[in-house]
C-alpha positions as CSV (number, residue, x, y, z in Angstrom):
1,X,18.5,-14.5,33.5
2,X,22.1,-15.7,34.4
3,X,23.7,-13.8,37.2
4,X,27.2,-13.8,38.6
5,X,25.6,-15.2,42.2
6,X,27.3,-14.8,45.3
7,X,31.2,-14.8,45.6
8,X,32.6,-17.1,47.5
9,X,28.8,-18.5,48.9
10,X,26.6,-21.1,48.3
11,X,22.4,-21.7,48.5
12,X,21.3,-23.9,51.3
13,X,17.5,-23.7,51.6
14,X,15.6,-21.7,49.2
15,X,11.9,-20.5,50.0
16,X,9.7,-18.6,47.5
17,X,6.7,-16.8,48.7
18,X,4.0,-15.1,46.5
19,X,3.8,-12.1,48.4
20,X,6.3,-9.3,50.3
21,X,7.5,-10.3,53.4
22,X,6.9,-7.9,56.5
23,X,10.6,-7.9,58.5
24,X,8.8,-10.0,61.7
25,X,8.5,-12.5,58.7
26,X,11.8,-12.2,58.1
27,X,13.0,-12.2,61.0
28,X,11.2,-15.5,61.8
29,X,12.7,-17.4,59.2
30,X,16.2,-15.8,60.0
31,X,16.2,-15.4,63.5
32,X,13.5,-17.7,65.6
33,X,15.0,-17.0,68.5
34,X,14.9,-13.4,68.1
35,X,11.3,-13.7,66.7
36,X,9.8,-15.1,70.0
37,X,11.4,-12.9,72.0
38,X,10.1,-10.2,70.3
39,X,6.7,-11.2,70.1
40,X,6.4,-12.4,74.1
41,X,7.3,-8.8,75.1
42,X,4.5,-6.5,76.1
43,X,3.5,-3.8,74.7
44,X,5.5,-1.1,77.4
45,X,8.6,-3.3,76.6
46,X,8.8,-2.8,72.9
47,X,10.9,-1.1,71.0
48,X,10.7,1.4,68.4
49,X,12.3,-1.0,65.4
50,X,10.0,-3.6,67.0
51,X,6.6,-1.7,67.3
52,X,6.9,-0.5,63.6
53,X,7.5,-4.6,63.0
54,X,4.4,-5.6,65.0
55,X,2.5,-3.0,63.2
56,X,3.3,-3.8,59.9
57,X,2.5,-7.2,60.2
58,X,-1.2,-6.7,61.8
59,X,-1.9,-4.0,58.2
60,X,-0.2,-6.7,55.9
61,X,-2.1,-9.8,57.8
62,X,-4.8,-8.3,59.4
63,X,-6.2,-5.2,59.3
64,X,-8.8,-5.7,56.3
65,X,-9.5,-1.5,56.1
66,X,-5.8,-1.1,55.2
67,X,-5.7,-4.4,52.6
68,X,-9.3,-2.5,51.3
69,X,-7.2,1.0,50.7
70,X,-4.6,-1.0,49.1
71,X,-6.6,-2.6,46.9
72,X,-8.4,0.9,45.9
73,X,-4.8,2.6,45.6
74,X,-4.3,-0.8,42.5
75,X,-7.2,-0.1,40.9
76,X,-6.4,3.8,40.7
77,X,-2.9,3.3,39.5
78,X,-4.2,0.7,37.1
79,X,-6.3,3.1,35.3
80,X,-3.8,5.8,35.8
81,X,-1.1,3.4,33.7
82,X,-3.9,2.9,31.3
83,X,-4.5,6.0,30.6
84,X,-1.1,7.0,30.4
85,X,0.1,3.8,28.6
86,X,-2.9,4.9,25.3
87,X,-1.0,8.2,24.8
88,X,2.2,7.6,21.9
89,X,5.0,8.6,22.9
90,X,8.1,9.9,20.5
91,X,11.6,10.5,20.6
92,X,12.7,14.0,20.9
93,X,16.0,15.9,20.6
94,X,17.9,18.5,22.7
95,X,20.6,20.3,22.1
96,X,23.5,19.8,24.5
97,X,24.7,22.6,26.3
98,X,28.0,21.8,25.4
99,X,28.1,21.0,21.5
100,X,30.2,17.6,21.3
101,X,33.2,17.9,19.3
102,X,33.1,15.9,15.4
103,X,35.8,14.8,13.1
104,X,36.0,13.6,9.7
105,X,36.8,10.1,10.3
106,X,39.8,8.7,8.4
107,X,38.5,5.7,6.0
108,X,35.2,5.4,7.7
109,X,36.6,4.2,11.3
110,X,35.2,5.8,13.9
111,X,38.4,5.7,16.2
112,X,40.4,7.4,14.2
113,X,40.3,10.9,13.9
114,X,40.8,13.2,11.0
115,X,39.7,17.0,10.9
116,X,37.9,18.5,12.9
117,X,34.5,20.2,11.6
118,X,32.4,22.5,12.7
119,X,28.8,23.2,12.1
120,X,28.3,25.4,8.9
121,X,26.7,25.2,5.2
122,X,27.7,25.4,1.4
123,X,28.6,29.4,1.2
124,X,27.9,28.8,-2.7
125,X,24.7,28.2,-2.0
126,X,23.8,30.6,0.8
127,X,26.6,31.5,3.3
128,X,25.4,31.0,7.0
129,X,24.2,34.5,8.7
130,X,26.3,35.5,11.7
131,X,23.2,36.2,13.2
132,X,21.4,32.8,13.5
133,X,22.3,30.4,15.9
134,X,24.4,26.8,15.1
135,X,21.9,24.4,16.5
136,X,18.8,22.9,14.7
137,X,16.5,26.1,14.8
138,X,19.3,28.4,13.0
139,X,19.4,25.8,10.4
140,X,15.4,25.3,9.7
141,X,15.8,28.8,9.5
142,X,18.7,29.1,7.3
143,X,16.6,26.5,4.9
144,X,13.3,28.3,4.8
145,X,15.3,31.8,4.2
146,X,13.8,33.9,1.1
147,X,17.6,34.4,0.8
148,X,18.6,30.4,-0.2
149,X,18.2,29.3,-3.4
150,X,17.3,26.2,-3.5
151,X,14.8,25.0,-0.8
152,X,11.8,26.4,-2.6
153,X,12.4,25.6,-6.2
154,X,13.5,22.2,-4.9
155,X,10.4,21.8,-3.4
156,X,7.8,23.1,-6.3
157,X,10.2,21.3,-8.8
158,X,8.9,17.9,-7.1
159,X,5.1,18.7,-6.8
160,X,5.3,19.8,-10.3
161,X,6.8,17.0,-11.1
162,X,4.0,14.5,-9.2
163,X,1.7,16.3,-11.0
164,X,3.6,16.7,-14.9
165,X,5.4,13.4,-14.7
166,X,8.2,15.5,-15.1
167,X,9.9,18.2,-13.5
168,X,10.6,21.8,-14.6
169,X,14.1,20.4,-14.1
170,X,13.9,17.1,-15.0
171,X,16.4,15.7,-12.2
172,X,14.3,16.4,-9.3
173,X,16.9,15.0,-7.6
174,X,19.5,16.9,-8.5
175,X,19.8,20.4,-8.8
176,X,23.6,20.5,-9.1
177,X,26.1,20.8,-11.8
178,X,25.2,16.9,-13.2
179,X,21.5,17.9,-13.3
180,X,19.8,19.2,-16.1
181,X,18.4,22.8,-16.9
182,X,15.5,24.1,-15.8
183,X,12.9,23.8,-19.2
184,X,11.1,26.7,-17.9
185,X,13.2,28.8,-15.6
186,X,11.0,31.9,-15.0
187,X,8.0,29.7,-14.4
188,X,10.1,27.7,-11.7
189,X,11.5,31.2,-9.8
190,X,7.8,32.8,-10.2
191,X,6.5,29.2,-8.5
192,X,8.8,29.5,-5.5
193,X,8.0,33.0,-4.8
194,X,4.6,31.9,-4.6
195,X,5.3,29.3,-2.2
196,X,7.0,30.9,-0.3
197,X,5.0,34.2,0.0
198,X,2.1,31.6,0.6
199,X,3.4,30.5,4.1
200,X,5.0,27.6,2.3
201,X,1.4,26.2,1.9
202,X,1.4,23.2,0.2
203,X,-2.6,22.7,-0.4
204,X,-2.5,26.4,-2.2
205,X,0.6,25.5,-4.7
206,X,-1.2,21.9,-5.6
207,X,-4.2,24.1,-6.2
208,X,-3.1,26.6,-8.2
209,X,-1.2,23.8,-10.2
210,X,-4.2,22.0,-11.2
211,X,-6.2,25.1,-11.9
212,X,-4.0,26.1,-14.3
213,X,-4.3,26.3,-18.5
214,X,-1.3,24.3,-18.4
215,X,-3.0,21.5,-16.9
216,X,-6.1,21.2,-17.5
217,X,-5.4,21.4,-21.3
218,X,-6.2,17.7,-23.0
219,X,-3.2,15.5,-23.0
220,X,-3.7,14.3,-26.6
221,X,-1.5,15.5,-29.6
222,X,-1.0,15.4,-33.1
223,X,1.9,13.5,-34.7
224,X,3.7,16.8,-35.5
225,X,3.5,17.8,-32.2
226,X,4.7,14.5,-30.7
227,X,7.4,14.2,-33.1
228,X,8.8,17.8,-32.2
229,X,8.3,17.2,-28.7
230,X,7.6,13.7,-27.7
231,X,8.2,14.1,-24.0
232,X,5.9,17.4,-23.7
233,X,9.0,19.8,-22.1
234,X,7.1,22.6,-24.2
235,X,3.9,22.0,-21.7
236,X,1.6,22.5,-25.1
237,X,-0.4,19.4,-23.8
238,X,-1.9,18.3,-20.5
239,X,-0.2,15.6,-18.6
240,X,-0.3,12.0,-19.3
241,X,0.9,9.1,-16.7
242,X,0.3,6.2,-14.8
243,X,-1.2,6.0,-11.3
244,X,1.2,4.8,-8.5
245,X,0.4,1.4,-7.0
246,X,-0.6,3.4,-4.0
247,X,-3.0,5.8,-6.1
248,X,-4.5,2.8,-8.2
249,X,-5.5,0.8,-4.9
250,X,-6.9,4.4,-3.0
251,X,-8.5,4.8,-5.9
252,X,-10.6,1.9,-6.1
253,X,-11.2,1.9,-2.1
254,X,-12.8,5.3,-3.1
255,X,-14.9,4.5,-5.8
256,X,-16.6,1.3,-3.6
257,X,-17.0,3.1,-0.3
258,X,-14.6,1.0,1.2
259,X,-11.9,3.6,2.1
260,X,-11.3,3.8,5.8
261,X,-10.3,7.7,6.5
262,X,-8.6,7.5,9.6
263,X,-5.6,9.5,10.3
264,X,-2.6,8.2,11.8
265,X,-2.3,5.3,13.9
266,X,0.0,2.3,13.7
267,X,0.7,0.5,10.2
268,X,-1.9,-1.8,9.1
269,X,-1.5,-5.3,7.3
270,X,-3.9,-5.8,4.2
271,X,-4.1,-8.8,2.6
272,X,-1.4,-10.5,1.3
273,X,-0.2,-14.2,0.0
274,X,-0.1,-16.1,2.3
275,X,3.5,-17.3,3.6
276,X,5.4,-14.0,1.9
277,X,7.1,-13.8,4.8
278,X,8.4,-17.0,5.7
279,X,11.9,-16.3,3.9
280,X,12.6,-14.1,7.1
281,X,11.1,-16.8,9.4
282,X,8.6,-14.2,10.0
283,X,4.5,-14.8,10.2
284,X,2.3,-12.6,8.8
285,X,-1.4,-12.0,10.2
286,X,-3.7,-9.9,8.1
287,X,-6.0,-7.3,9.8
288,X,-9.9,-7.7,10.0
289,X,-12.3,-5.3,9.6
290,X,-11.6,-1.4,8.6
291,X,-8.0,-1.8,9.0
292,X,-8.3,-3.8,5.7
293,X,-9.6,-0.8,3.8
294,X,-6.8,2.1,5.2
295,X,-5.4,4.0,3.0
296,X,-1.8,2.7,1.4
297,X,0.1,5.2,3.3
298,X,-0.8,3.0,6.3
299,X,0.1,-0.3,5.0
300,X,3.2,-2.3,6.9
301,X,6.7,-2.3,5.0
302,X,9.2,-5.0,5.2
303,X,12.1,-4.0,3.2
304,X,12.9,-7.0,2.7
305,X,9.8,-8.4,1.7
306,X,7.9,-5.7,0.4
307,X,4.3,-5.5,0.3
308,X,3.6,-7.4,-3.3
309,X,0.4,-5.0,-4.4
310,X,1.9,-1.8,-4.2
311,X,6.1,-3.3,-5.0
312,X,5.0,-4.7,-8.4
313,X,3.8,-1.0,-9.1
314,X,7.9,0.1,-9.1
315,X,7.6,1.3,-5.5
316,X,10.9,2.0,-4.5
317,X,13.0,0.0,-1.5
318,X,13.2,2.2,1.0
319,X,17.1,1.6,2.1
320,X,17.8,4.6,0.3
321,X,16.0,7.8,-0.7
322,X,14.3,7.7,-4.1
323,X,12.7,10.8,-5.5
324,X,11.9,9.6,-9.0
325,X,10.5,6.4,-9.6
326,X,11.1,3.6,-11.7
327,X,8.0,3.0,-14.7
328,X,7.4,-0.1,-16.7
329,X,4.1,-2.0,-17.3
330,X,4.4,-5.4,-16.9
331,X,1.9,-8.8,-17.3
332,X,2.3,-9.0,-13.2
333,X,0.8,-5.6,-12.9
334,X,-2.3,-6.7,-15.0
335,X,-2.5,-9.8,-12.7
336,X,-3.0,-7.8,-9.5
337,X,-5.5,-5.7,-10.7
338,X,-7.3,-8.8,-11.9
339,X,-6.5,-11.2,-8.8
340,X,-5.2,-8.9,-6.2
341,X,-8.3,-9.2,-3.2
342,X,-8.4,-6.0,-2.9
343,X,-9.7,-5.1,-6.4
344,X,-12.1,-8.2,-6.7
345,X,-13.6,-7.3,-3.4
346,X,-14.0,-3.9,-4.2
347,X,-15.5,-4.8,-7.4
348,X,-17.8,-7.0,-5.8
349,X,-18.5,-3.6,-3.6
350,X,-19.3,-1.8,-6.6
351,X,-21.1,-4.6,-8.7
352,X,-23.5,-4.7,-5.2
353,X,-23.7,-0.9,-5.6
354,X,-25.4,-1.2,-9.3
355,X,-28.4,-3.2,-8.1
356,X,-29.3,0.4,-6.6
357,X,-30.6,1.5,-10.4
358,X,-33.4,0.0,-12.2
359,X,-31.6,1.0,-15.0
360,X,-28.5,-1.6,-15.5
361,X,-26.5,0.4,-18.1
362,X,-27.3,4.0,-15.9
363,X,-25.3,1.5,-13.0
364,X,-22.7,1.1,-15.5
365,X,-21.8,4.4,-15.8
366,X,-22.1,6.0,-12.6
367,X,-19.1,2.8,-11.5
368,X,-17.4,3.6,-14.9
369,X,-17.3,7.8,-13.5
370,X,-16.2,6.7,-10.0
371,X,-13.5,4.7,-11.0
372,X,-12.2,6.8,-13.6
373,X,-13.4,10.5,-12.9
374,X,-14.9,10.7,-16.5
375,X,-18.4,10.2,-18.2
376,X,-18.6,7.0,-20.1
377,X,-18.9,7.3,-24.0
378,X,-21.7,5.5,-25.9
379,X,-19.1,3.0,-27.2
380,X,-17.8,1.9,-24.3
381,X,-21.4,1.6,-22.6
382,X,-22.2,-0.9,-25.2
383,X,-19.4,-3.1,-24.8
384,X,-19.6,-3.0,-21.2
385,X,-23.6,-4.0,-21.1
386,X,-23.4,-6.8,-23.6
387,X,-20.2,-7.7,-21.0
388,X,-23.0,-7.8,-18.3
389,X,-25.1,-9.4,-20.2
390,X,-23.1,-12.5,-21.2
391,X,-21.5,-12.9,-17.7
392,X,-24.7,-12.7,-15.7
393,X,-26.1,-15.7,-18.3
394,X,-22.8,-17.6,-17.8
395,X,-23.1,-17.4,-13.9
396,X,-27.0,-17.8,-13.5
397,X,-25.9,-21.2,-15.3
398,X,-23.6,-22.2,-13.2
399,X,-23.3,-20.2,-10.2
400,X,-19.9,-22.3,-8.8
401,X,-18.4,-19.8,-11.7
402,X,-19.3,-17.2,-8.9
403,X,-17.5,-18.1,-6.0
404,X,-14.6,-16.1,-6.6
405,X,-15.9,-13.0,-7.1
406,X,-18.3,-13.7,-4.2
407,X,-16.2,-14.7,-1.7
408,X,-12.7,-12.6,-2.1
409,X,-12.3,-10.6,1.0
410,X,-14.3,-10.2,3.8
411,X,-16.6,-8.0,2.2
412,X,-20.0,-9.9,2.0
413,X,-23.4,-9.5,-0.2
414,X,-26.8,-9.9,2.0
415,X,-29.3,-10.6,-0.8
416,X,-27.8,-13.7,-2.4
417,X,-30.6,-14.2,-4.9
418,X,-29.1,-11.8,-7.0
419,X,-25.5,-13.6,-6.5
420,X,-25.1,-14.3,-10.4
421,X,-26.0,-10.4,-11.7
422,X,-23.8,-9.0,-8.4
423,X,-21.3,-11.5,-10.2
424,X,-21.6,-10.0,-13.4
425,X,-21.7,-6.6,-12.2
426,X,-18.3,-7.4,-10.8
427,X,-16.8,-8.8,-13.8
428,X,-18.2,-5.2,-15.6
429,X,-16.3,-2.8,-12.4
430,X,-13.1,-5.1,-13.0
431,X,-13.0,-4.8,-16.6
432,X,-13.4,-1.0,-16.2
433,X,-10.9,-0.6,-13.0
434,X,-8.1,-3.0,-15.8
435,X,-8.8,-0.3,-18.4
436,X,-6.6,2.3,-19.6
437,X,-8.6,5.1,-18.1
438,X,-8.7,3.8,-14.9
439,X,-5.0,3.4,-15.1
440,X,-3.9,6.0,-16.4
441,X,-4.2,9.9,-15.6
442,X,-4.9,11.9,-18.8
């Protein structure tokens, strides 16, 4: 660390010690002259300055009860900073007791001053009451008023909309005078009510949602139907959409047992290809063990190099808010669920899992209702058991065709005598987790 030194002086001889010097030390480096003065005096000739020297010395030096307290005292405030050091800390504001005055800042420069503005809200939307105060807590209050508008409907719009595909008002995002009509205004007024009469609870609103005729109906429709209403505004079917990246990957972390269920902690770093970060001169070191298997909440975001599993599944950059998402379907997409380590190790998971029945295709079709929440039709039973069939010859043959799906991920079968059907098995969970009702929610 560069200083600014001395002024005016210079270093003659420099000494480094590796422990705190007592002032007699001190003083007999400094002063020797001093020093043995001081230390031929008797005790009765002493002075006060020069006993507490003397004294010092003998507990720093000598006295091995004192250097044994000392050593106790390390050893109790070590553990005390460990303990102390476990517990996350966050940042917390306060309001200052004398409100800082703010300006509109003329073309963005914060030293020049425009207007200045004072803390209030929209009065077309809900005029601030006299009788809450202008600080943080008056405005969480003046948001979660029965009186405002917008908080509520704003909210249930966007849970309907996770669970529709679309919103009641179609630009979640906007509510204003460029946003788009409510389809179903009573519905959405008669939903916020609820909410709010609830205690804002969100686990209540999702449930009634899903319990609802509305959606639990069966997403398919005639040609009549999808002609007069291709985008389903009229709710007369159930919803259909893709999963999220983050859904598809929880999902099939689920379905093999994988899943770590932790909550909270620091982000995690699942597997990734390798180098991804080297075009920020960054390293990247994946995680061992459970960490691997958190959910996708959990897992580490660069903005600028996004994690490649859940990014090629349109998840938004996060330098600005998003609230609807981009959806295409795209060759990379199929690529992950077929390559991505994640999926072949969980399908290794759940090919592993199927050695549990003695009947292959009844293993078949308790993976196929894991992985997509649905019994298995008779058709697709078939196809996936000749599927079995064919891969576990084709491996048994030549097991090197098997190292892939044996060896992706930490994960790790015991019984390796059954490496080629485990194999095949995991071919049968991929083919099912890269089919459309894995994929999709209907």
């Amino acid at each position: 660390m560069e200083g600014k030194g001395i002024g005016g002086g210079k270093a003659d001889d420099i000494l480094v010690f590796d422990k705190e010097l007592t002032p007699i030390e001190v003083l007999e480096i400094t002063a020797p002259e001093k020093f043995k003065k001081v230390v031929s005096k008797t005790p009765e000739e002493l002075a006060t300055d020069e006993r507490k020297w003397l004294t010092g010395y003998y507990l720093a030096n000598l006295s091995k009860e004192y250097k044994s307290s000392l050593a106790d005292l390390e050893n109790i405030r070590t553990m005390a900073a460990d303990s102390s050091e476990q517990i996350r800390e966050i940042m917390v504001m306060k309001e200052m007791e004398t409100p800082r005055e703010t300006y509109v800042l003329e073309r963005g420069q914060y030293d020049v001053y425009g207007e200045r503005v004072y803390p209030n809200t929209p009065e077309k939307i809900f005029a601030y009451p006299d009788s809450l105060p202008k600080n943080r807590l008056g405005l969480a209050n003046w948001v979660t008023s029965e009186k405002n508008p917008l908080t509520a409907r704003v909210a249930v719009n966007r849970y309907w909309k996770n669970m529709f595909g679309t919103g009641i008002v179609r630009t979640v995002e906007d509510f204003g005078n460029q946003g788009e009509l409510p389809s179903h205004p009573a519905l959405l007024d008669w939903l916020a009510i609820e909410f709010m009469n609830s205690g804002w609870d969100v686990k209540a609103l999702h449930k009634l949602m899903v319990m609802s005729n509305t959606y639990r109906q069966s997403s398919k429709a005639s040609a009549e139907l999808l002609e007069r209403d291709d985008k389903n505004r009229l709710l007369a079917r159930g919803p259909s959409k893709r999963l999220t990246g983050e859904m598809l990957r929880n999902n099939v972390l689920v379905a093999s047992g994988l899943m770590n269920n932790e909550i909270g902690g620091p982000s995690v770093k699942p597997y990734q290809p390798e180098g991804l970060w080297k075009i920020n001169g960054a390293a990247y070191e994946e995680d061992k063990g459970d960490k691997l298997y958190r959910k996708s909440m959990y897992t580490i975001w660069k903005r600028t190099v996004p994690h490649p599993t859940i990014a090629t599944f349109d998840a938004p950059e996060r330098s600005f808010c998003s609230v609807r998402r981009q959806e295409t379907n795209t060759p990379l997409q199929a690529l992950v669920l077929l390559n991505d380590p994640t999926y072949v190790e969980a399908s290794r998971v759940l090919g592993n899992s199927m050695l549990e029945y003695s009947d292959p295709e009844e293993g078949i079709a308790t993976v196929f209702q894991k992985l997509t929440g649905r019994k298995i039709k008779s058709e697709e039973l078939q196809i996936l058991s000749e599927l079995q069939q064919e891969e576990y010859q084709k491996f048994k043959q030549n097991s090197s065709k098997a190292e892939g799906w044996l060896n992706t991920g930490e994960f790790r079968i015991e019984n390796k005598d059954n490496a080629a059907l485990v194999a095949a098995n995991a071919v049968v969970a991929s083919t099912i987790m890269n089919s459309d009702a894995m994929i999709m929610k209907r």
